[in-house]
C-alpha positions as a printed Julia matrix, in Angstrom:
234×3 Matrix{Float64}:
 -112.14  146.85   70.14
 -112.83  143.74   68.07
 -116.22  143.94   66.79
 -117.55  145.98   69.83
 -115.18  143.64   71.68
 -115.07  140.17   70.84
 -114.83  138.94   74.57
 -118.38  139.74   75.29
 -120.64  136.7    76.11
 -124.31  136.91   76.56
 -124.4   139.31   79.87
 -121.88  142.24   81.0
 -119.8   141.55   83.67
 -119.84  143.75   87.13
 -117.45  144.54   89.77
 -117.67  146.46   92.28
 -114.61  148.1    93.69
 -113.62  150.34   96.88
 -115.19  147.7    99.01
 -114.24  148.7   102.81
 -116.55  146.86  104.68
 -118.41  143.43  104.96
 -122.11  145.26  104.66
 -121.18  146.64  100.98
 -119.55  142.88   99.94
 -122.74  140.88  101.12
 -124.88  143.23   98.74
 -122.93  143.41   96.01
 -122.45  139.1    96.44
 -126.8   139.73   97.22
 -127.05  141.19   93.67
 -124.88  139.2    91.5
 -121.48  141.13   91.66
 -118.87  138.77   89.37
 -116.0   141.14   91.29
 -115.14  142.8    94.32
 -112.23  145.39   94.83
 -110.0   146.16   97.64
 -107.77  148.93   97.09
 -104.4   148.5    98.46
 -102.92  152.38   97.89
 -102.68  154.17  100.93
 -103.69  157.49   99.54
 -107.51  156.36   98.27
 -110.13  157.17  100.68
 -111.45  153.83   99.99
 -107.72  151.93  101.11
 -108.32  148.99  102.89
 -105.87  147.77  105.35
 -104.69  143.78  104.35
 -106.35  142.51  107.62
 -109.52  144.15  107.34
 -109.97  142.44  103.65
 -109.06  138.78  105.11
 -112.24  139.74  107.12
 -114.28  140.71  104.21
 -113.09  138.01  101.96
 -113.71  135.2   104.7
 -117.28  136.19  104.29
 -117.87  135.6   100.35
 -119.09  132.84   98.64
 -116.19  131.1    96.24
 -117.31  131.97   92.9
 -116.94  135.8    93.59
 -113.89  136.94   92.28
 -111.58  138.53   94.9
 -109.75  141.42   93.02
 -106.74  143.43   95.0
 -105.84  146.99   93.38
 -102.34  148.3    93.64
 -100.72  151.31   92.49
  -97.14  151.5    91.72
  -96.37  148.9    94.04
  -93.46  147.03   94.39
  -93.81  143.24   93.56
  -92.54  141.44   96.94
  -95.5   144.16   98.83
  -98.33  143.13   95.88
  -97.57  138.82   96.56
  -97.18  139.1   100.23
 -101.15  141.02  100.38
 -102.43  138.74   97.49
 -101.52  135.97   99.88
 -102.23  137.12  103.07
 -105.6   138.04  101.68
 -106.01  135.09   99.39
 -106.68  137.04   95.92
 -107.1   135.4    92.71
 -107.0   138.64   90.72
 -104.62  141.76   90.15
 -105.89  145.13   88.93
 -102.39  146.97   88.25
 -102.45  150.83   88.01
  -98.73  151.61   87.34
  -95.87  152.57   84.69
  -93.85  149.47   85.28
  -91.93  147.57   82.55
  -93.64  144.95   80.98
  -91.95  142.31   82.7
  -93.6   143.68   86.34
  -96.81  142.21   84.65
  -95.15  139.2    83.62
  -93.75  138.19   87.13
  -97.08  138.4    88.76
  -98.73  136.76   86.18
  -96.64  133.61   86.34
  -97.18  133.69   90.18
 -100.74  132.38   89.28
 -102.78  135.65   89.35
 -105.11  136.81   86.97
 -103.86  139.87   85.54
 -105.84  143.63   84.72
 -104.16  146.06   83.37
 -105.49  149.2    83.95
 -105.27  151.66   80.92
 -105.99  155.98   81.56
 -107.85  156.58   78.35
 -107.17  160.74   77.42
 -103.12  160.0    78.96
 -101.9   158.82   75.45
 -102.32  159.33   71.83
 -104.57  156.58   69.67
 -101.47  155.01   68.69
  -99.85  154.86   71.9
 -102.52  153.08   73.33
 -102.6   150.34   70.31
  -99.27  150.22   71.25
  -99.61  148.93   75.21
 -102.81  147.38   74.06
 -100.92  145.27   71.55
  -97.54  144.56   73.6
  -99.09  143.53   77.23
  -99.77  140.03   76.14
  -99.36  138.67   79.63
 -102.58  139.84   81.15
 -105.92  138.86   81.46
 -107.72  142.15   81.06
 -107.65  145.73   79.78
 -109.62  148.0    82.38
 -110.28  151.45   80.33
 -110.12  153.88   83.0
 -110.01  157.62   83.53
 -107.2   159.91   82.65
 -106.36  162.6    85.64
 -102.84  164.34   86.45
 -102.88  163.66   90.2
 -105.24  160.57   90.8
 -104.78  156.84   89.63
 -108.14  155.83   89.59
 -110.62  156.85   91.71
 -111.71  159.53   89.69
 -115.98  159.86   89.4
 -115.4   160.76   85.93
 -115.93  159.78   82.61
 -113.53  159.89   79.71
 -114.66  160.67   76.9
 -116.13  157.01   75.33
 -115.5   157.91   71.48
 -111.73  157.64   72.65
 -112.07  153.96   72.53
 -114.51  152.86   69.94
 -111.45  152.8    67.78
 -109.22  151.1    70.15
 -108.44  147.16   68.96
 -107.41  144.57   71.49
 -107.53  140.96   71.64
 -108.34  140.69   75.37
 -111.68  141.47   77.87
 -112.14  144.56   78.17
 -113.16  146.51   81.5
 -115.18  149.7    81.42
 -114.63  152.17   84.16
 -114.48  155.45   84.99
 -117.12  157.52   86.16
 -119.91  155.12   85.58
 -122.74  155.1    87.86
 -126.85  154.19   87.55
 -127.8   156.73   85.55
 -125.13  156.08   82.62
 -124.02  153.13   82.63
 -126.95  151.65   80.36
 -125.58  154.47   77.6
 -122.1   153.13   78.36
 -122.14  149.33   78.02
 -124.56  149.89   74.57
 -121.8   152.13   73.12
 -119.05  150.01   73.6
 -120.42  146.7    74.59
 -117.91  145.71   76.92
 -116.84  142.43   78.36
 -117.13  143.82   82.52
 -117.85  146.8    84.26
 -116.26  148.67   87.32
 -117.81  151.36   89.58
 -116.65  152.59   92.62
 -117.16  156.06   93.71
 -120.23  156.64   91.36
 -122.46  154.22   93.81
 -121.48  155.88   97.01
 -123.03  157.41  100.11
 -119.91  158.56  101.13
 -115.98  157.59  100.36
 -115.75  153.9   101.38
 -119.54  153.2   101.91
 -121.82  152.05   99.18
 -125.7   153.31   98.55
 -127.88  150.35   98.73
 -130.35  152.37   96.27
 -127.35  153.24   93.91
 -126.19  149.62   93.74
 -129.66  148.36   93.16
 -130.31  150.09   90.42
 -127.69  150.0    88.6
 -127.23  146.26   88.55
 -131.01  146.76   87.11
 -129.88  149.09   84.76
 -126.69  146.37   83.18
 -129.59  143.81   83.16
 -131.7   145.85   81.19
 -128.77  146.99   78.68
 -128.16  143.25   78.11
 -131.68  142.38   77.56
 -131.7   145.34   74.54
 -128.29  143.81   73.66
 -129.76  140.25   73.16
 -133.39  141.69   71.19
 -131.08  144.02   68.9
 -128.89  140.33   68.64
 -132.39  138.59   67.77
 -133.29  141.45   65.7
 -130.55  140.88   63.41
 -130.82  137.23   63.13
 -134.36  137.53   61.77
 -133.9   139.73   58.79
């Protein structure tokens, strides 16, 4: 990452993915969610069907990002939901040629490429870090042999102090309210993405859980800005 990633502006970024229903959207959109997910992959316990999003979506204000994630899809599938459901962001988990990336990207979609940190060596990740030039966003995820995603765990975050990249960068993977203030000070990152570490259950959110952790991202941003002050002075 650039400098403890050069893409970060004076807060962290949050998104908030799995969303299933409209109670969990309103809070997250109540506490200052940039991001919401739906997850378009049949096989997550937290899939949302393309109707049931339109439903969801029809309820958020405009400035709230609408982010659809997809999983090895095939193109024509991902632009008829993005439509349907009127997304302005894809999150793509999937081993596709570059040019997959590409196509959706010049559709008009925000692109975020999701990257399993543990799958590949240092300098195979520099590599796709270096050669998808096409998307918006890098979202540093967890590496597991049977799930994409989806996870609840952490990788292991000295894997990617190292890593250089020229775009946002997304943190994800495990993170929930008890670590993500240790997370975002480590690596400093441009967003971050929870879904199963705030839950009451696969699908449904924990009001508590979602409280405090957007508390706890405020808080690592406020020690963020005095160690910024801190180093201005002397």
């Amino acid at each position: 990452m650039v400098d403890k990633l050069s893409f970060r502006t004076s807060r962290t970024r949050i998104k908030i993915c799995g969303i299933t229903n409209s109670d969990d959207a309103l809070l997250a959109q109540e506490l200052g969610a940039d991001a919401v997910g739906f997850i378009f992959f049949a096989r997550s316990p937290r899939a949302v069907l393309p109707l049931r999003a339109v439903e969801i979506i029809a309820q958020l204000a405009p400035f709230v990002s609408k982010v659809g994630v997809f999983v090895d899809e095939e193109e024509d599938t991902v632009l008829e939901v993005a439509a349907r459901c009127g997304l302005d962001t894809l999150q793509l988990h999937s081993q596709k040629s570059l040019s997959y990336c590409s196509d959706l990207s010049s559709r008009g979609f925000k692109i975020i490429k999701a990257i399993r940190i543990g799958e590949n060596s240092e300098e195979k990740l520099t590599y796709l870090l270096k050669h998808y030039q096409n998307v918006d966003a890098f979202l540093f995820d967890t590496y597991h042999p049977q799930k994409k995603g989806g996870t609840g765990l952490p990788f292991d975050w000295r894997l990617a102090e190292g890593l250089v990249t020229d775009r946002p960068v997304i943190l994800s993977g495990g993170l929930n309210e008890e670590n993500v203030l240790e997370a975002i000070m480590r690596l400093r990152p441009y967003a971050v993405d929870v879904s199963s570490g705030l839950e009451r259950q696969p699908g449904k959110k924990d009001e508590q859980k979602m409280r405090q952790f957007f508390e706890q991202v405020r808080k690592a941003d406020q020690k963020l800005r005095e160690e910024s002050r801190e180093k201005m002075v002397r």
